[in-house]
C-alpha positions in Angstrom: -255.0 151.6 -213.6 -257.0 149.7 -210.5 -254.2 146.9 -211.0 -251.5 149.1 -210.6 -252.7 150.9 -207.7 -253.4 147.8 -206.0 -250.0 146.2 -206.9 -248.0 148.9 -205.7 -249.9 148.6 -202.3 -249.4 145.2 -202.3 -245.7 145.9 -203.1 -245.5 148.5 -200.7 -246.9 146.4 -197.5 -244.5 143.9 -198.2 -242.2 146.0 -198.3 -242.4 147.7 -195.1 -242.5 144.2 -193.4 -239.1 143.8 -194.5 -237.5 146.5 -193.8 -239.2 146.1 -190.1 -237.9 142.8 -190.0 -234.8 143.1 -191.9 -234.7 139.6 -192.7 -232.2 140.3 -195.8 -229.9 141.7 -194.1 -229.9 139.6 -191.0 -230.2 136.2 -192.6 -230.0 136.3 -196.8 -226.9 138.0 -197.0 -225.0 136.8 -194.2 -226.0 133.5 -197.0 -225.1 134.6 -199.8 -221.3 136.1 -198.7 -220.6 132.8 -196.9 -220.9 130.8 -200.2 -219.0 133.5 -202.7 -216.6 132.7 -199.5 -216.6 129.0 -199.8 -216.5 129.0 -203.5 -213.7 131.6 -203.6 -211.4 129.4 -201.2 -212.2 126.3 -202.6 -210.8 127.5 -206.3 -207.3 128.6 -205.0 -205.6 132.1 -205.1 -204.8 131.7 -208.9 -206.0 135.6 -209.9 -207.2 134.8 -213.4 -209.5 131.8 -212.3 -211.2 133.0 -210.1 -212.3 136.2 -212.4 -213.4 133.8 -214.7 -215.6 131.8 -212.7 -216.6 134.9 -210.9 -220.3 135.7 -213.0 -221.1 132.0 -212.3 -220.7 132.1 -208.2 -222.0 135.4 -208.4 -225.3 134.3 -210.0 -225.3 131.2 -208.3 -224.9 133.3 -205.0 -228.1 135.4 -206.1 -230.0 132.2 -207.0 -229.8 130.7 -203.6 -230.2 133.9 -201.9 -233.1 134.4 -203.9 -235.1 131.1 -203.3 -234.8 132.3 -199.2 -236.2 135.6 -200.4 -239.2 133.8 -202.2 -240.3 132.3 -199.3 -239.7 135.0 -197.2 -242.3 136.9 -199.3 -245.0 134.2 -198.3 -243.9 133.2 -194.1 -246.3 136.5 -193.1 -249.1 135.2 -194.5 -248.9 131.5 -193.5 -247.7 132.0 -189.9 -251.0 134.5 -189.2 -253.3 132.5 -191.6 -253.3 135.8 -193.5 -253.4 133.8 -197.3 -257.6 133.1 -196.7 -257.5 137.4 -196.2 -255.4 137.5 -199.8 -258.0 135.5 -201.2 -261.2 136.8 -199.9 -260.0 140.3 -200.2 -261.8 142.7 -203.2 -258.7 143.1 -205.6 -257.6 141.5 -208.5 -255.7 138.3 -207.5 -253.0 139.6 -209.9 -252.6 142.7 -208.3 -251.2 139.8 -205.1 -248.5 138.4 -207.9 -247.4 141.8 -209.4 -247.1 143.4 -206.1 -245.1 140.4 -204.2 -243.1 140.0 -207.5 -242.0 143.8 -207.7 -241.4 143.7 -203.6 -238.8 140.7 -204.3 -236.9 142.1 -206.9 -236.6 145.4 -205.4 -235.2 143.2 -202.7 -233.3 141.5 -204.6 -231.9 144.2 -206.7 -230.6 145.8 -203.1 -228.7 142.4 -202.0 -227.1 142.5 -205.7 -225.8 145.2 -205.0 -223.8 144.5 -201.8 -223.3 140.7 -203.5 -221.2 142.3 -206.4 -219.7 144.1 -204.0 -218.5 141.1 -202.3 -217.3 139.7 -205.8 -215.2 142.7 -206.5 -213.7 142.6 -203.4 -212.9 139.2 -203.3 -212.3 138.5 -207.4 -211.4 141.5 -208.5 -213.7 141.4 -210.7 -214.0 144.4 -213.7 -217.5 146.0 -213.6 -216.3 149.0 -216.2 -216.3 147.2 -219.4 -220.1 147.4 -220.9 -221.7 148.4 -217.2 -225.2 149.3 -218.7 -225.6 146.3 -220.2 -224.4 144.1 -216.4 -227.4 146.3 -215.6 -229.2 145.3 -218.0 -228.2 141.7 -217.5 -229.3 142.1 -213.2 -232.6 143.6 -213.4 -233.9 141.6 -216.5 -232.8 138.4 -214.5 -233.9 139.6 -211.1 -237.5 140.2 -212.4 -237.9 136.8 -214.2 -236.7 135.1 -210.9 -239.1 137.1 -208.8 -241.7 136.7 -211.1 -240.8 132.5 -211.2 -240.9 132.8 -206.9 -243.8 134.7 -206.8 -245.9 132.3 -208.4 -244.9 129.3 -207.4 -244.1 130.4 -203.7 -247.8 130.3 -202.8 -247.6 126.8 -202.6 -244.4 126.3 -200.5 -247.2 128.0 -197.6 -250.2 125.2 -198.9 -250.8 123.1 -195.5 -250.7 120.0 -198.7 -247.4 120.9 -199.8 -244.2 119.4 -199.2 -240.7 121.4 -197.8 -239.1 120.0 -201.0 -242.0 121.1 -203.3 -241.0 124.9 -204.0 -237.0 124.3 -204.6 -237.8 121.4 -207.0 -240.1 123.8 -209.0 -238.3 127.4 -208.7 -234.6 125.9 -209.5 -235.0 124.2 -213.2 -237.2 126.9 -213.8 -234.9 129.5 -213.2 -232.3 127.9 -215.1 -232.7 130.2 -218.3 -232.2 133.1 -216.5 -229.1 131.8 -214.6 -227.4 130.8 -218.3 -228.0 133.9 -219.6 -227.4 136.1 -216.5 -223.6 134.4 -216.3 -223.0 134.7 -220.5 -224.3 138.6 -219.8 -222.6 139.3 -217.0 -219.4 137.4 -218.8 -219.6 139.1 -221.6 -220.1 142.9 -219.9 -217.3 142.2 -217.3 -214.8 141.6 -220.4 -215.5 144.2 -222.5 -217.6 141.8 -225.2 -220.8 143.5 -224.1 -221.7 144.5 -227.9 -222.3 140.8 -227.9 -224.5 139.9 -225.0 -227.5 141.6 -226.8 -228.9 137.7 -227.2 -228.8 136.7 -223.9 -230.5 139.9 -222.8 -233.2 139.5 -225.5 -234.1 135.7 -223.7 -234.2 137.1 -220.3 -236.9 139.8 -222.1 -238.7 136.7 -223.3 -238.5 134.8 -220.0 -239.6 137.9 -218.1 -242.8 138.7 -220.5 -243.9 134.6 -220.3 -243.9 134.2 -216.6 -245.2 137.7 -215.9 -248.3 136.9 -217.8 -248.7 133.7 -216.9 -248.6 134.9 -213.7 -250.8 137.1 -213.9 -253.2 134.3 -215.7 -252.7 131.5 -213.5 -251.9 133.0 -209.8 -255.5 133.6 -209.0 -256.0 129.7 -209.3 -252.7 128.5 -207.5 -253.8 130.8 -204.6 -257.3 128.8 -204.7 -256.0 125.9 -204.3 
């Protein structure tokens, strides 16, 4: 019960320091609707093409976007020297990991939203065919990527750390839960969503492995 009250405070501080600084909305999705843009014009005006290809860009979209958010979760506390406070402070170091990780995906989860709206405005894209289980398909994937960034974005703020060091690590990890986000999203935008049930149950399975490593290992990464 002490972890959970201290993650959601944890959650809850980072939190407010986005919506003062609105950084999503300012930089993130300005991001992520340039390159659905890109992508969009560089495939043509052919209709059924681009509603094919549409769960990839959009995934791809939210996997870019997403590494910006990771690091965002961490600049705070490297600019003001505030990571020695994280780790001297009397909580449970996993508390840090669950709280920045459920702060990312809510703020995730909110640029989803506007970046599917993008995709059905520019792809006409069908959301109606199996929508619970694209729901499904967008949180399970949003909390195994913020639970991927939140461990491994510590280090992107270690003064021994490289710029290249946290994209390198974040991307091929993530690359289960981009697969199975674009066959689940494929599947559910086509009316096939009786068959996605697969790629839900490995995004269950990626979510339950990083969270608990996470929770296991964190304390040590933010150490170091």
């Amino acid at each position: 019960m002490n972890l959970l009250r201290q993650s959601v405070a944890m959650a809850a501080k980072d939190l407010r320091i986005e919506l003062r600084g609105r950084y999503a909305l300012s930089a993130i999705l300005p991001f992520a609707g340039t390159l659905l843009i890109v992508f969009g014009l560089s495939l043509g005006p052919g209709r059924t093409l681009l509603q094919e290809t549409a769960p990839g860009l959009l995934w791809l979209a939210v996997l870019f976007a997403s590494v910006l958010a990771f690091r965002r979760a961490y600049e705070a506390e490297g600019e003001d020297g505030a990571l020695e406070g994280l780790l001297l402070a009397p909580m449970d170091k996993a508390a840090v990991f669950l709280g920045k990780a459920a702060a990312v995906a809510a703020q995730l989860l909110a640029l989803e939203v506007a970046v599917i709206t993008l995709v059905v405005g520019l792809f006409d894209l069908s959301l109606g065919g199996a929508p619970f289980v694209l729901a499904g398909a967008f949180v399970l994937g949003t909390v195994g990527l913020a639970a991927v960034g939140s461990l491994f974005g510590v280090l992107a703020e270690s003064p021994r750390a490289r710029e290249a060091i946290f994209p390198l690590l974040v991307l091929p990890l993530a690359t289960p839960v981009l697969v199975a986000g674009v066959k689940a999203t494929s599947l559910a935008t086509t009316g096939r969503g009786g068959q996605a049930g697969g790629w839900l149950g490995l995004l269950v399975a990626f979510d339950l492995v990083f969270l608990a490593a996470g929770t296991l290992v964190y304390p040590y990464l933010l150490e170091d």
